[in-house]
C-alpha positions as CSV (number, residue, x, y, z in Angstrom):
1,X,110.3,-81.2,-23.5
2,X,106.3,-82.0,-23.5
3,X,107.2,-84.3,-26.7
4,X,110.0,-86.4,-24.6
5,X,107.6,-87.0,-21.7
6,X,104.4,-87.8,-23.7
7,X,106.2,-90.2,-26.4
8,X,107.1,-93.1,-23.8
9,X,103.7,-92.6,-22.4
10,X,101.5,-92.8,-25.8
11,X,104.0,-95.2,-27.3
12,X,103.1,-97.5,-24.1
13,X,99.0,-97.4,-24.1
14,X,99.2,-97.5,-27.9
15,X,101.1,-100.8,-27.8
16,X,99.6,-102.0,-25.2
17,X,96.2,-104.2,-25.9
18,X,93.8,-101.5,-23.6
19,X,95.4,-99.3,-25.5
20,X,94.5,-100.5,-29.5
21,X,90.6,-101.2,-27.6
22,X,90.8,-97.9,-26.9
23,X,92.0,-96.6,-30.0
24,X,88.9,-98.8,-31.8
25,X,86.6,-97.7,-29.0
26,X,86.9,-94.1,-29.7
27,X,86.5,-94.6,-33.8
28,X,83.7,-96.7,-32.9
29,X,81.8,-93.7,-30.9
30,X,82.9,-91.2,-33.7
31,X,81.5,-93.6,-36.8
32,X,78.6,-93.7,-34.4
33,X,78.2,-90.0,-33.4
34,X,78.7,-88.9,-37.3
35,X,75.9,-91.3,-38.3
36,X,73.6,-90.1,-36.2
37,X,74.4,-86.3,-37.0
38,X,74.0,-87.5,-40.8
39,X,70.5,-89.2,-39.7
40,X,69.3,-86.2,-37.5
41,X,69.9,-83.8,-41.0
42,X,67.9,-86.1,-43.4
43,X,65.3,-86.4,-41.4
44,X,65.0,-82.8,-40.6
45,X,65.2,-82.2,-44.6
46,X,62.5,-84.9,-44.8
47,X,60.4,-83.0,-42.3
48,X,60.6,-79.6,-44.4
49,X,60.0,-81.4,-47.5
50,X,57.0,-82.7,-46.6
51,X,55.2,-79.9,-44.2
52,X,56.0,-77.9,-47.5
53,X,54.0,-80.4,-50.0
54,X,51.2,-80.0,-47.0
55,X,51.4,-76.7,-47.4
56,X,50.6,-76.6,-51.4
57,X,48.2,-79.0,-51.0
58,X,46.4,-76.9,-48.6
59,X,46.4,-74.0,-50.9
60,X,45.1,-76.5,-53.7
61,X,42.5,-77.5,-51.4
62,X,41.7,-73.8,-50.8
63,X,41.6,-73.3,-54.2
64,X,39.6,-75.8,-54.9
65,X,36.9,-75.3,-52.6
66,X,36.3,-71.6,-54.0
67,X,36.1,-73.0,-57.3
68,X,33.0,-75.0,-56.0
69,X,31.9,-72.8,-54.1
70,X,31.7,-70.1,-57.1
71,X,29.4,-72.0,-59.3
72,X,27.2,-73.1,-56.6
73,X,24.4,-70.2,-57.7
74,X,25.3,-71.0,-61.3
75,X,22.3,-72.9,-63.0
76,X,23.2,-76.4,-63.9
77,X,22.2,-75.5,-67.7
78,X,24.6,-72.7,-67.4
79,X,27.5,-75.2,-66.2
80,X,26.7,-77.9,-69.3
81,X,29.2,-77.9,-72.5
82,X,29.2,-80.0,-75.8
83,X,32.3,-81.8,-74.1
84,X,30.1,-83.1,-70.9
85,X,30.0,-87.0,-70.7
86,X,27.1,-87.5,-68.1
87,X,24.6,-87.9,-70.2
């Protein structure tokens, strides 16, 4: 019953020129809409890849500052090797 009423009706505005702008309209909006969903994701991913490299170079920095700070009341005789270049 539905299906005998809404064939005439979508057969007409599907035929009709308003009706194929409107067709292309709409895919237009939904190539649009899932690009900027894909967009929104990848930069979101980018976001948590990079705060995480900020994070381990934080703890390297970390790291590395208690490494100089740990030989600071070393004697510099005490920190010289066969292997140092300096001289």
């Amino acid at each position: 019953m539905i299906g005998a009423i809404l064939t005439p009706v979508l057969g007409f505005i599907f035929d009709s020129l308003v009706g194929k702008g409107v067709v292309v309209a709409a895919g237009l909006m939904a190539l649009i809409g899932a690009f900027s969903i894909t967009r929104h994701y990848e930069q979101r991913g980018a976001e948590k890849a990079v705060a995480k490299m900020e994070r381990i170079a934080d703890a390297k920095v970390k790291s590395a500052r208690r490494a100089r700070h740990s030989v600071l009341s070393v004697p510099v005789e005490r920190l010289r090797d066969p292997y140092l270049r300096d001289e």
